[in-house]
N, C-alpha and C positions, 0 to 999 in steps of 0.2 A: 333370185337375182345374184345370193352371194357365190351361183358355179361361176360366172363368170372368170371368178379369181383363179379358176385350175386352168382354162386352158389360155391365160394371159400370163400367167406364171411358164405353161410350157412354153410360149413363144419367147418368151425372157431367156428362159435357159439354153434352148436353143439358137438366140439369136448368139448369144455370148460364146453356144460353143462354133458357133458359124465364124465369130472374130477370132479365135483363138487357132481356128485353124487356118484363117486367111494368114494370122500374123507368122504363123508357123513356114505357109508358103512363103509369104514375104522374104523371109529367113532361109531359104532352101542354100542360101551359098556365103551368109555369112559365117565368117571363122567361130568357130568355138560353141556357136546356137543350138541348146538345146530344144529338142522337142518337147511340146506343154502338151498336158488332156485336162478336159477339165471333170472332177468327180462330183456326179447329182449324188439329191437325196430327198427322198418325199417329203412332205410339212407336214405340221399336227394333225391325225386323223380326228374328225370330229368324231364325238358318242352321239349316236343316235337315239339308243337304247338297246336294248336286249335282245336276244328268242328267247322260243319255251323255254330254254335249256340255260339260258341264263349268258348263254353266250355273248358278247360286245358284237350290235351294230357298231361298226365306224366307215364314214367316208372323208377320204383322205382332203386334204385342200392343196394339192397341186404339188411342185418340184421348184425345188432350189440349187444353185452349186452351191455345194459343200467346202470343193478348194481348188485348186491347180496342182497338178503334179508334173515335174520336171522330169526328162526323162536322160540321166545322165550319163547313158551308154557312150563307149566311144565312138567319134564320127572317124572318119576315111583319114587317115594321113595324106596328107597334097604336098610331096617335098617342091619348094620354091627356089633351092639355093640360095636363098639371102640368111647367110651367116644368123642375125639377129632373131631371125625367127623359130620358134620354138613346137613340137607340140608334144602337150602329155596324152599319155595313156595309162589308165590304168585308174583311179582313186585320186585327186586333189587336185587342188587351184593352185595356178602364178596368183602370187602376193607384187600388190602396184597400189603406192601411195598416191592420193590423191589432196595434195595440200597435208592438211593432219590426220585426213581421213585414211585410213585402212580399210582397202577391199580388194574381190577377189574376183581372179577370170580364168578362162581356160581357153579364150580369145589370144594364140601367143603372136600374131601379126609385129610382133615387135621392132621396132626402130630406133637408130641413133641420133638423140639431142647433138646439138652445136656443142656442149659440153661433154659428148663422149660418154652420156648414161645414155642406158636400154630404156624407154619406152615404149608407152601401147598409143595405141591411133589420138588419143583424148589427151595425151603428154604426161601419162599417169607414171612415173619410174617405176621399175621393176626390180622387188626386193629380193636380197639374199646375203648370204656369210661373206662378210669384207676376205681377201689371201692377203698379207704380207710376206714379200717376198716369194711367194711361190705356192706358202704354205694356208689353205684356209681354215678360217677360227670357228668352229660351227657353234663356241659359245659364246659370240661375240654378238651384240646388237645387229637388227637386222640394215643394212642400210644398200643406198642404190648400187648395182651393178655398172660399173662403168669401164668401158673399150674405148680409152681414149687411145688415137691413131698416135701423141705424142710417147706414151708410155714407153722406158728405153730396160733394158736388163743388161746391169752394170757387167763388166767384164770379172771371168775368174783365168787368173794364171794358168798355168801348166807345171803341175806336180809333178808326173810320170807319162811319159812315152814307149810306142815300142813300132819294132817293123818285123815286118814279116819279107825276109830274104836268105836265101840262099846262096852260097860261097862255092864257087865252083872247085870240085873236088881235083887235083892233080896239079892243080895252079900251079907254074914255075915260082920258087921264093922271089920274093919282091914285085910278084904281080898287085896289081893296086883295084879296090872298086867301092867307088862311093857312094853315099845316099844320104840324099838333103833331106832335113822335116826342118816343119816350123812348128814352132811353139808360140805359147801366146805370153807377155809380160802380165804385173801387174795394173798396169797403164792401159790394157787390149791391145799394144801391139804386137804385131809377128815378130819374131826372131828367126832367124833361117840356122839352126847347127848342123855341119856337117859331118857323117860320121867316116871316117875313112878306114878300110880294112887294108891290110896289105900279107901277103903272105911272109909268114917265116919259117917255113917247113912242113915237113909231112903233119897232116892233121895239127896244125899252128895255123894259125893268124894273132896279128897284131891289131890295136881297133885304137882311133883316135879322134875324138869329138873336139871338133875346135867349131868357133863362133867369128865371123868377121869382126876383122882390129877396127874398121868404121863404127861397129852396134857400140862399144866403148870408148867410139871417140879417137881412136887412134888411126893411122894407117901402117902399113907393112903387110906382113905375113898375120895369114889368120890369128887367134886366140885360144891355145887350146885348155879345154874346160874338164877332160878327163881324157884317161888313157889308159889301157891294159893287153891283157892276152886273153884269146879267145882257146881254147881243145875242145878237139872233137873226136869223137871215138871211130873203131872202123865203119861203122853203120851208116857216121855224117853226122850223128846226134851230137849237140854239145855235152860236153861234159864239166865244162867249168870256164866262166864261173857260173853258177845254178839260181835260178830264180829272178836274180834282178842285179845289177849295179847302182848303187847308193853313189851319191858325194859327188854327182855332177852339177858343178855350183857355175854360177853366172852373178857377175857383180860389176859394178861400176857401169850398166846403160845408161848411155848417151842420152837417153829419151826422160832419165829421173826415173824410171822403176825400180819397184825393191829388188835387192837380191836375188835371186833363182835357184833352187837344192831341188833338183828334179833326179828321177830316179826312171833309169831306164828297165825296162821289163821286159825281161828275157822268154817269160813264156806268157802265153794267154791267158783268158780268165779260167780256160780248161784244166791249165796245165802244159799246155801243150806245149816245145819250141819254139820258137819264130825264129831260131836263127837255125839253118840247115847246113850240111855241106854235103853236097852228091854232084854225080857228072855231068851238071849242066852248067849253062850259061850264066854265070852271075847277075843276081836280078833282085831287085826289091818288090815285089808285088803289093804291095800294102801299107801304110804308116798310120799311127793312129796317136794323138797326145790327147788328153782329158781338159784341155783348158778351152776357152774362148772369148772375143772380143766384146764389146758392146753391140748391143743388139737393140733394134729399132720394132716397131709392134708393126707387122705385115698383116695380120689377118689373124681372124679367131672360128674358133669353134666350138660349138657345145654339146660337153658328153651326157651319157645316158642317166648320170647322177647331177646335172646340174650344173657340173664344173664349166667357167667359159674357160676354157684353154687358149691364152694367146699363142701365136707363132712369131718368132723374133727373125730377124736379118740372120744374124747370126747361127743360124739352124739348131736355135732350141725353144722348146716349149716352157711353159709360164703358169700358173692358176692364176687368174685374173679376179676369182669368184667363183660362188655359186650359188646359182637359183633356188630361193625355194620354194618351197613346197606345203602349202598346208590341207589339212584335212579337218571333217568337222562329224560329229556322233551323227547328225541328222542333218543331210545336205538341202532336205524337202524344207526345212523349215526358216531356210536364208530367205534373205528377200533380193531378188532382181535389181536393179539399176539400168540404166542405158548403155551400151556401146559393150553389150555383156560381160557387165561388172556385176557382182553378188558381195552384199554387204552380211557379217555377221548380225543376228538375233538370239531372244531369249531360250527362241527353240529350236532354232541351230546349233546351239553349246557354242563356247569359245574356242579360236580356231585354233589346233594342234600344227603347230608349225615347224618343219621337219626337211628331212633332204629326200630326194628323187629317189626312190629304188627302197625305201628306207620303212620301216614302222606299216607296210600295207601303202604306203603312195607309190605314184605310176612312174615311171620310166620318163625320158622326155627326150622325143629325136632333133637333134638338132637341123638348122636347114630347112625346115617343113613347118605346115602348120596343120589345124586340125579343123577338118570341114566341117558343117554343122552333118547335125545327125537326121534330119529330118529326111523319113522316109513318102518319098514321091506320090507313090501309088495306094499307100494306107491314107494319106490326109485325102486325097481323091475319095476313096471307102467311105471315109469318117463325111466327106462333105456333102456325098448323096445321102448318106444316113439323118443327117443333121437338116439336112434340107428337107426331108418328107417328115421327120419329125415334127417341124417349121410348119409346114402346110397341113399336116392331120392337127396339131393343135387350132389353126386357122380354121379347118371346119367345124373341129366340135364348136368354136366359137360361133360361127355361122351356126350352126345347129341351134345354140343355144339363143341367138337373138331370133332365129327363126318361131322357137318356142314359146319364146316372152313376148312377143308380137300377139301368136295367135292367143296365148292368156290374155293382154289387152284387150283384143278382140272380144272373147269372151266375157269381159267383164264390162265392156261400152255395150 
């Protein structure tokens, strides 16, 4: 009577792995869902006794599961275009607080609170290295990532300008050609200086930077802020002055900004020129000054290490933060949660918390999330397997009360 126990043990096991593979289906299209298996293992064999030869009779008593194993390959990238969303590849978990809880997902469906932090579907915040000012602290506490749309990136001045133009070469003396830029104050606003060329002879020019008598509160005639001589040799190349002009100052705006000691830049970051003089049409093709205004947070994005990059009005970019990233010696031994959270255990080790790309953790696309991994056609495989396994335990069971019937028999 005690076989019974073997083939009611198989249908246990089997029924369980029947659930594990339903739950798997279930899961075929949530984010982040890993595939489970579950690993049997027979029970204690009983001793029966021996043969001639001394050898152990044993008949086993049936099968148990041993454990579940995750199966943490990565699933499909599905880009979503929703900035917030996140997915890794490669080795580790999003870190997302949950109250005082600490856990961990690879679910990055992520979204923005009314307060402008990252959360996951459950309102878990999603942790990472605080940036100040631009720059992130990767040994600073871990705390929420937040894209609030208020977020502003103060203005910086303009130190140095320069343009890229050409002076038409033969000019009659006293030909004139101007070229506006604007600069930015220390306030963010523009300033418009005009720089005026005029000719004073063969391979001469004369150059004069003046500023509207309005920007300082006056009116009349412009304000001029520097002035000198431009040579150029027979080629057209400048030849003096070389490298840059110092000591174009700006003082007393109208608007309350500090001073201005901006330095104009005669050649590129190559080397190059930017001021020409050959047989063409006098032309500025280009201006370029290093400062800008206050900028407003338009939209973000997230690099391959984590970083959320804001984008400002202003047409510059910002560290916002960055995601991280943790890893663990023995991933099998976390335990599951709901809404594919995984919390640390004793035989998961404590979790190694690190940035993207870094120490063996994975990459992370922004824009996208990461499909679950379950494979369609193997849980099909696994579910006819699992099912005749199911019904051969069901006969010997039948066999066996078949059995015990006719021994009653036998003994009435």
């Amino acid at each position: 009577m005690a076989s019974f126990g073997i083939p009611l043990s198989g249908l246990q096991a089997n029924s369980e792995w029947l659930s594990t593979i339903g739950n798997n289906l279930a899961n075929l299209n949530t984010d982040g869902y890993k595939d489970q298996t579950l690993n049997f293992g027979d029970l204690l064999f009983q001793m029966q006794g021996t043969s001639g030869n001394n050898d152990p009779i044993q008949i086993g008593s049936g099968v148990q599961v041993n454990g579940t194993t995750s199966n943490f390959s990565n699933g499909n990238v599905d880009t979503t275009g929703v900035a917030s969303n996140m997915a890794l590849q490669g080795n580790g978990f999003f870190v997302v607080k949950n109250g005082s809880e600490t856990e961990y997902t690879r679910a990055g469906d992520f979204t923005v609170n009314s307060s402008g932090q990252l959360t996951d579907p459950s309102g878990d915040l999603v942790m990472g290295y605080p940036a100040v000012n631009g720059v992130v602290s990767t040994s600073s506490a871990l705390s929420p990532i937040t894209v609030n749309q208020s977020a502003t990136i103060p203005a910086v001045p303009t130190s140095s300008f320069e343009t890229t133009t050409n002076l038409q070469a033969g000019s009659a003396v006293g030909a004139t050609f101007s070229t506006p830029i604007s600069v930015i104050d220390s306030l963010g606003e523009s300033q418009t200086l005009s720089i005026q060329y005029t000719n004073t002879g063969t391979n001469t020019w004369s150059y004069n930077i003046t500023l509207p008598a309005s920007a300082t509160g006056g009116t009349g005639n412009p304000t001029t802020v520097s002035s000198g001589t431009l040579t150029f040799n027979s080629s057209g190349a400048l030849t003096a002055p070389t490298g840059s002009v110092t000591g174009v100052n700006i003082t007393g705006l109208s608007d309350g900004a500090a001073p201005m000691n901006l330095t104009w830049n005669l050649a590129d970051a190559s080397g190059n020129p930017t001021l020409t003089q050959q047989d063409s049409a006098s032309a500025t093709t280009a201006t370029n000054q290093n400062g800008y205004g206050v900028g407003t947070l338009t939209g973000y994005s997230v690099l391959a290490n984590g970083t959320v990059e804001g984008q400002f009005s202003n047409n510059q970019t910002l560290a916002l933060g960055q995601v991280a990233v943790a890893g663990f010696a023995n991933v099998q031994g976390m335990s599951q949660l709901s809404n594919g959270d995984f919390q640390s255990t004793v035989a998961s080790g404590a979790a190694v918390v690190g940035q993207a790309g870094v120490g063996g953790n994975g990459t992370i696309t922004g824009g996208a999330v990461e499909a679950s991994n379950v494979d369609l056609s193997t849980e099909f495989a696994n579910m006819i397997v699992a099912q005749q396994g199911y019904e051969a335990n069901a006969k010997v069971l039948t066999a066996f009360d078949q059995v015990s019937q006719a021994t009653i028999q036998l003994v009435s």
